[in-house]
Each structure stands twice: as C-alpha cells, then as structure tokens.
C-alpha positions as CSV (number, residue, x, y, z in Angstrom):
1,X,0.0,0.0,0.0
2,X,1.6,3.5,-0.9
3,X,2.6,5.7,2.1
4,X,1.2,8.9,2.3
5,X,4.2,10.7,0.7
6,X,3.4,9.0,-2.5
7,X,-0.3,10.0,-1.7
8,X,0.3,13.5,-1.8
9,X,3.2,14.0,-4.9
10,X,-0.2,11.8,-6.6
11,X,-2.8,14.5,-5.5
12,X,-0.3,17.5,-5.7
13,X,0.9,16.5,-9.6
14,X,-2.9,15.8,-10.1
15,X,-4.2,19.4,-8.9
16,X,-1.3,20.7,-11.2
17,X,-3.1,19.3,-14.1
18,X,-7.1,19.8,-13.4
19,X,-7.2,22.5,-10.8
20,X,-9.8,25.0,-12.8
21,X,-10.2,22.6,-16.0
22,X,-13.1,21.7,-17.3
23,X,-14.4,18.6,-16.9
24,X,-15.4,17.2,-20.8
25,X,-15.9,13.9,-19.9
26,X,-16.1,12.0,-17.4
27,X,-16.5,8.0,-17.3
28,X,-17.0,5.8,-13.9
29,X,-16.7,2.1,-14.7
30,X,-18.0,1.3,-11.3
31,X,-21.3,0.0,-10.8
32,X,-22.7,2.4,-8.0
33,X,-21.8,5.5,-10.1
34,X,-21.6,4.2,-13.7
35,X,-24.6,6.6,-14.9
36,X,-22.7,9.8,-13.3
37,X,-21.8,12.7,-15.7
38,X,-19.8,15.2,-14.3
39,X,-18.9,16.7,-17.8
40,X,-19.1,20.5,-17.9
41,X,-17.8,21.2,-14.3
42,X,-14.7,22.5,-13.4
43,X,-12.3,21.3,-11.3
44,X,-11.4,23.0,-7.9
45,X,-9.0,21.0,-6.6
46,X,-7.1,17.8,-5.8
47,X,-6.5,17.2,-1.8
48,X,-4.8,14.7,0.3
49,X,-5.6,13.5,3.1
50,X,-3.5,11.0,4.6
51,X,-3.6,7.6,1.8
52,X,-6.7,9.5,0.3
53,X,-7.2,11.9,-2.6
54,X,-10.2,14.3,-2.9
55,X,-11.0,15.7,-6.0
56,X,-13.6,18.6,-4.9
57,X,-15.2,19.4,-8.5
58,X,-17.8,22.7,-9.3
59,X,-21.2,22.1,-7.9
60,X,-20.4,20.5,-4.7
61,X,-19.2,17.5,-5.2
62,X,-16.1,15.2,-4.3
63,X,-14.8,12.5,-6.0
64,X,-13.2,10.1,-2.8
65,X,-10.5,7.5,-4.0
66,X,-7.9,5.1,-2.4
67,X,-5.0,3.4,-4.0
68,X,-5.1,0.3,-1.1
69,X,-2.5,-1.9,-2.5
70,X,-2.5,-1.7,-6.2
71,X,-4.7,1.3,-7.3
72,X,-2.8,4.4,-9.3
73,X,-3.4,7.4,-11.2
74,X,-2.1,8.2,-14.4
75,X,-2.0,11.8,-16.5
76,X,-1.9,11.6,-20.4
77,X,-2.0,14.4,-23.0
78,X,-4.8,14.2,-25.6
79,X,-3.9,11.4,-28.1
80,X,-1.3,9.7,-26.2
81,X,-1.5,5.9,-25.5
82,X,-2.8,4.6,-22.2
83,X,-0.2,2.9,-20.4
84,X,-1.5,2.0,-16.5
85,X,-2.5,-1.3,-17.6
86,X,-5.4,-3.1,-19.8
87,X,-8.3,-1.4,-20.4
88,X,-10.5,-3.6,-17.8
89,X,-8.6,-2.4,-14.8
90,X,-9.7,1.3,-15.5
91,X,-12.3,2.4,-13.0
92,X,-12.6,6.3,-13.9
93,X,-11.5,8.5,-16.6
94,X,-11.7,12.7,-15.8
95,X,-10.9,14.0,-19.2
96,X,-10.1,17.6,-19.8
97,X,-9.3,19.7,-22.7
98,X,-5.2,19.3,-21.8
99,X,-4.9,16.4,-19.3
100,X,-6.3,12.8,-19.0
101,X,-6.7,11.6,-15.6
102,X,-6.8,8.0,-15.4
103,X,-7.4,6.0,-12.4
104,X,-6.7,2.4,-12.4
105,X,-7.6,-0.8,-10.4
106,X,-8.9,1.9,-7.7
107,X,-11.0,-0.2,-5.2
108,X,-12.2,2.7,-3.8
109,X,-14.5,5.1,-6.0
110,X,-16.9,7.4,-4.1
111,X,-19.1,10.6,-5.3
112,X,-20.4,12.3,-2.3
113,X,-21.5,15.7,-1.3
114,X,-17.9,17.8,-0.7
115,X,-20.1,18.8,3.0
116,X,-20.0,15.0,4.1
117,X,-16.4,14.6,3.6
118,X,-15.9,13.9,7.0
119,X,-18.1,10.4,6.2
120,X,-15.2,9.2,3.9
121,X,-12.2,10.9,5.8
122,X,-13.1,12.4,9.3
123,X,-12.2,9.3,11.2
124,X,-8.5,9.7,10.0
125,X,-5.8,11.2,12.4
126,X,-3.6,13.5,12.4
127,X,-2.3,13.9,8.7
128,X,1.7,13.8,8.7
129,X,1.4,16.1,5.4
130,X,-1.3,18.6,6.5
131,X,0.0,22.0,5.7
132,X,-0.6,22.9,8.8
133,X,1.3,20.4,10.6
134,X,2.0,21.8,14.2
135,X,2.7,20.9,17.6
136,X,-1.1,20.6,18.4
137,X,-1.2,17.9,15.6
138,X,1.0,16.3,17.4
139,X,-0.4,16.5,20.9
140,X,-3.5,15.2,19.5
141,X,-1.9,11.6,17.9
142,X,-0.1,11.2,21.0
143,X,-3.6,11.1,22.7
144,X,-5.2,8.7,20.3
145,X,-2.2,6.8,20.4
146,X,-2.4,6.4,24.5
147,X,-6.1,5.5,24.4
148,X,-5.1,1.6,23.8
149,X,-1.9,1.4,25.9
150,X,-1.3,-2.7,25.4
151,X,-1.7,-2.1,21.9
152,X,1.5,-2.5,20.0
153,X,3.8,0.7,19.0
154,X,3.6,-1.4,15.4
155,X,0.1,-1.8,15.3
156,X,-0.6,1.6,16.4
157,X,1.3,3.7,14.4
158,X,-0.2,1.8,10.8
159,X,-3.8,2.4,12.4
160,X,-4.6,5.6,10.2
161,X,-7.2,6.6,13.0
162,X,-4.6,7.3,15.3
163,X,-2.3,9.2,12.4
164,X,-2.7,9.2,9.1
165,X,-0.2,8.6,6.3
166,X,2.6,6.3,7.8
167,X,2.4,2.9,6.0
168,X,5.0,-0.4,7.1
169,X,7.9,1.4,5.3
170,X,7.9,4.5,7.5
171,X,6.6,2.2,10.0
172,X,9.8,-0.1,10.1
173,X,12.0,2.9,10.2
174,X,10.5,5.5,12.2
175,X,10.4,2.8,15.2
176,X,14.2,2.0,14.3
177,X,16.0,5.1,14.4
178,X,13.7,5.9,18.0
179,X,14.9,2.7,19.1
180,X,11.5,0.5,19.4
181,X,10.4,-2.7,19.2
182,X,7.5,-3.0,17.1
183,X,5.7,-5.0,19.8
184,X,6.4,-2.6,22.3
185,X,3.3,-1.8,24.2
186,X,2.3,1.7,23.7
187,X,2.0,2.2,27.2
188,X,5.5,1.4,27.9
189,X,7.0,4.0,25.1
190,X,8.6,6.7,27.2
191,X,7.7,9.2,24.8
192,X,5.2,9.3,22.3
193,X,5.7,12.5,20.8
194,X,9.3,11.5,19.3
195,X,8.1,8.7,17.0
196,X,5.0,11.0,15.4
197,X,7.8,14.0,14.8
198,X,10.2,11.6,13.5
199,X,7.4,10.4,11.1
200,X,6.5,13.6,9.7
201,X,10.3,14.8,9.6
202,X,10.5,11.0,7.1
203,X,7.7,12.1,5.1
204,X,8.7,15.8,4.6
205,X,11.5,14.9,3.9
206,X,10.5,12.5,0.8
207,X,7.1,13.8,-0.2
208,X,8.7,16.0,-3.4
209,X,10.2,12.9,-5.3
210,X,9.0,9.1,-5.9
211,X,12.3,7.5,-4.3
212,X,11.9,7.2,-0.5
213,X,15.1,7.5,1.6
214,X,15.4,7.4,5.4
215,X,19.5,7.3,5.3
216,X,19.9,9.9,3.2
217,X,21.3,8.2,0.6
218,X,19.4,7.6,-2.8
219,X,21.2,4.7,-4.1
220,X,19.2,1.4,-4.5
221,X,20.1,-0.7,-1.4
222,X,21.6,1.8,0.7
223,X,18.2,3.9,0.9
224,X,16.8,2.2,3.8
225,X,17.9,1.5,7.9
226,X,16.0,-2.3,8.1
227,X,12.8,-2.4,5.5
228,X,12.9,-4.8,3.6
229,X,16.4,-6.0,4.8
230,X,15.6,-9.0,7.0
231,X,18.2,-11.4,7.6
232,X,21.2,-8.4,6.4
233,X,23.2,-7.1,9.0
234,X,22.3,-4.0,10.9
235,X,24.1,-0.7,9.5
236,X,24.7,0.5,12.8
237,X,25.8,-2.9,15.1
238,X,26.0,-5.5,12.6
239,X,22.8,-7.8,14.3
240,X,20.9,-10.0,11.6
241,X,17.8,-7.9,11.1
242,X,14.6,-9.6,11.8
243,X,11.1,-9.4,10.0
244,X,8.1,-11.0,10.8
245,X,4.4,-10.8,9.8
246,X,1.9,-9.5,12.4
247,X,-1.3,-7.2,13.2
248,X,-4.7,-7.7,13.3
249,X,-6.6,-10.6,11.7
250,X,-6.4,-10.0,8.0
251,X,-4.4,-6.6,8.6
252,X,-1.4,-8.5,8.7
253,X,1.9,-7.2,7.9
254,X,5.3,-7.1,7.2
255,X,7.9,-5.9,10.4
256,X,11.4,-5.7,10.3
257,X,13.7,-4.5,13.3
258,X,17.3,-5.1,14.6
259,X,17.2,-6.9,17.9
260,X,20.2,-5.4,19.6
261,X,18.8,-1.5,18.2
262,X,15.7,-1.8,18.9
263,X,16.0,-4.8,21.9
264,X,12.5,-5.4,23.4
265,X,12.6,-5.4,27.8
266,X,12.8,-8.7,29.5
267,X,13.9,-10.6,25.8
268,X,17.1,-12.4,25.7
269,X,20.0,-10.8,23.8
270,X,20.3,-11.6,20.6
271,X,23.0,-14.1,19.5
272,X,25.9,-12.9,18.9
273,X,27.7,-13.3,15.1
274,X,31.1,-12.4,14.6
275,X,31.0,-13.1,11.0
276,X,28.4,-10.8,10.1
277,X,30.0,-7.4,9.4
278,X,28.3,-3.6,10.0
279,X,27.3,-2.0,6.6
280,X,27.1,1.3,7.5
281,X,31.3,0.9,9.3
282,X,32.2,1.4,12.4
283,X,30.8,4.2,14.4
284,X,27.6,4.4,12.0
285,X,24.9,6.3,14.1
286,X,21.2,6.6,13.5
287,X,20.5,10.5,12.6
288,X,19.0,12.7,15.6
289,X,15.6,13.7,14.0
C-alpha cells in the first residue's frame, strides 16, 4: 500500500493538471456511479488527506478515491496511448481539454457531497502532510495513540485513526531510528511524541520525489535502515535484522527490526555473530531527527 508521501506528490501533480479545468468527460466504470456525468464542471481541486485523494469538483461534489495496495493514477495528453495497464482495470477516466486523468484498479471510488467529507475521511488522524502540521497535531496523535496502551507501538502507528499517512515502510524505520520494538506496548513508550515528529520529519522529507530514503542516501540498497532488509546485517551494530508478519486478523503485515537496536525489555539478547559485518562501518549512528 503506498505511504502517504506518495499519496500527496499523486494528489499534488494531479491538482497541477485539473485544478480550474473543465471537466469534458467523465467516465466511472463502477457500478454504483456508472450513470454519473460530471462533464461541464470544473475542477477545484485535488487534496490529500493522509492515503486519500479528494477531487472537490464545481457544484459540490467530491470524487473520494484510495489506492489500497494496487490502485494508481495516471495523467496523459490528448492522443497519447494509455499505459497504467489493460483497459479492464480502468475504473474512472476525468478528461479535460489538456490532461487525462486515469485511475486504475482503484478499489475505492466514491461521489459524495464535498459537505459529508468527514463520512469518507473524518475518522483519519492527524495527517503527517497537512500543511498545517504543528505541535497541536502532534499532541492530539499522542492522545489517540495512548487510548489503547497494550496495543502494540507497530500496530498503532499503521492504524490511520490514530495518524494518518505512515504505511509499514515508515513504519519499520521510524520505530528503528527511535529505538522501538515494534511490539512494544504503547503504554511502555517513554515518549510518544518523538516517534509521530520523526514520522512527519521522514515524510517531509520525501514527499517531493517518488524515491523514498530514510539514510539519506538515494542509491538502491543503501536507501533504507531495516525495511525490507531481514536477515542483512544491521548498519549500525552488525545484528541480523529480523522481520516478521503481524497485526490484526487480516491486517497482517510485514515488520522488520534489529534486535540489539531496537531490543525489546525482559527478551534475551540476541545471538551474537562475529562473521556478520556492520554495513554502515564502524561508528555508523542513526541521525537525531
């Protein structure tokens, strides 16, 4: 599922295009809005909002979508080939007089009233994105974040009610470089505050570009502290990083953590491997936020 950086370069390169376009056609291969013609109103905007977009559009209506795991959109210029994938996959086409917006294998699609927003969006946290991110922000994540204390600092942190944007990715690295087990109860985190600033600092910091890097290195490989690393040695100690697959019934998924960075209270150390050298060098240290 994208993380909400790549949510909002979608949304922001997509209100470049159709903010105060013209709707000429419009097609919704959907079943609960395939009769819905929205040709001849203009576009206000495109908004994110954590993992959703909201195109508000003239007359007072918003068109609600989600990428989940696979869904995209895709801009053409008049006459230019579709290239998001076959034509059955496409699920709504918003065609103006210089841009093609083309959304594929969206599993959400939603017309509602632009007043009843909130019904699609209002139970969503904190956005790490909002443009008016601030300390109060902040305050109020930490609070839904402490109303389920035994829940996990893992689970808690993907659950978009508490804050909204931060996928496993940002996930795995945010709880890394604050030195957290993901199974951490979120009662026993001493501070609360540090990973929610440390995942908007993350996002930020990558939400111009499509290439996500928490190391500050771009290169392929070197890009991230432990996602998708498991079983590679840590770049700070050298430890065999660890992933598992966990969450909620069906909400499984994938963790990865150092077990000597990020130890979990009362566990046993981990094993120690002398063959198994450090990638970042000696002395590699986790950047302060």
């Amino acid at each position: 599922m994208p993380e909400g950086d790549t949510v909002w370069l979608a949304g922001r390169r997509l209100d470049a295009a159709l903010r105060g376009q013209v709707l000429t056609r419009t097609d919704f291969r959907v079943p609960q809005h395939a009769t819905a013609d929205l040709s001849g109103r203009r576009v206000l905007e495109v908004a994110s909002r954590g993992k959703h977009l909201l195109f508000r559009i003239e007359g007072g209506t918003t068109l609600h979508t989600h990428f989940r795991m696979d869904g995209s959109w895709h801009l053409y210029r008049p006459g230019r080939r579709w290239g998001g994938g076959p034509d059955f996959q496409v699920r709504v086409v918003l065609q103006t007089a210089p841009w093609t917006a083309v959304g594929y294998r969206l599993p959400v699609v939603e017309l509602l009233p632009t007043a009843d927003e909130d019904e699609a969006v209002g139970h969503l946290g904190p956005d790490l994105l909002a443009d008016d991110w601030g300390e109060p922000m902040v305050a109020e994540a930490v609070r839904r974040l402490s109303a389920a204390p035994a829940t996990s600092i893992g689970e808690a942190l993907l659950d978009q009610r508490n804050v909204a944007g931060m996928g496993t990715v940002y996930r795995a690295e945010v709880l890394f470089l604050e030195g957290l087990h993901p199974r951490l109860p979120v009662g026993s985190v001493p501070d609360l505050a540090k990973p929610v600033r440390r995942g908007h600092a993350l996002l930020h910091r990558n939400r111009n570009r499509p290439e996500q890097s928490t190391t500050g290195s771009l290169e392929r490989g070197a890009d991230h502290w432990v996602y998708g690393r498991g079983g590679k040695p840590c770049r700070v100690c050298g430890t065999r990083i660890e992933v598992e697959e966990y969450g909620p019934l069906t909400q499984e998924r994938l963790s990865y953590w150092c077990p000597t960075c990020q130890a979990l209270p009362g566990a046993a150390p981990p094993a120690q491997d002398p063959g198994v050298p450090r990638e970042g060098g000696v002395g590699a240290e986790r950047p302060s936020p």
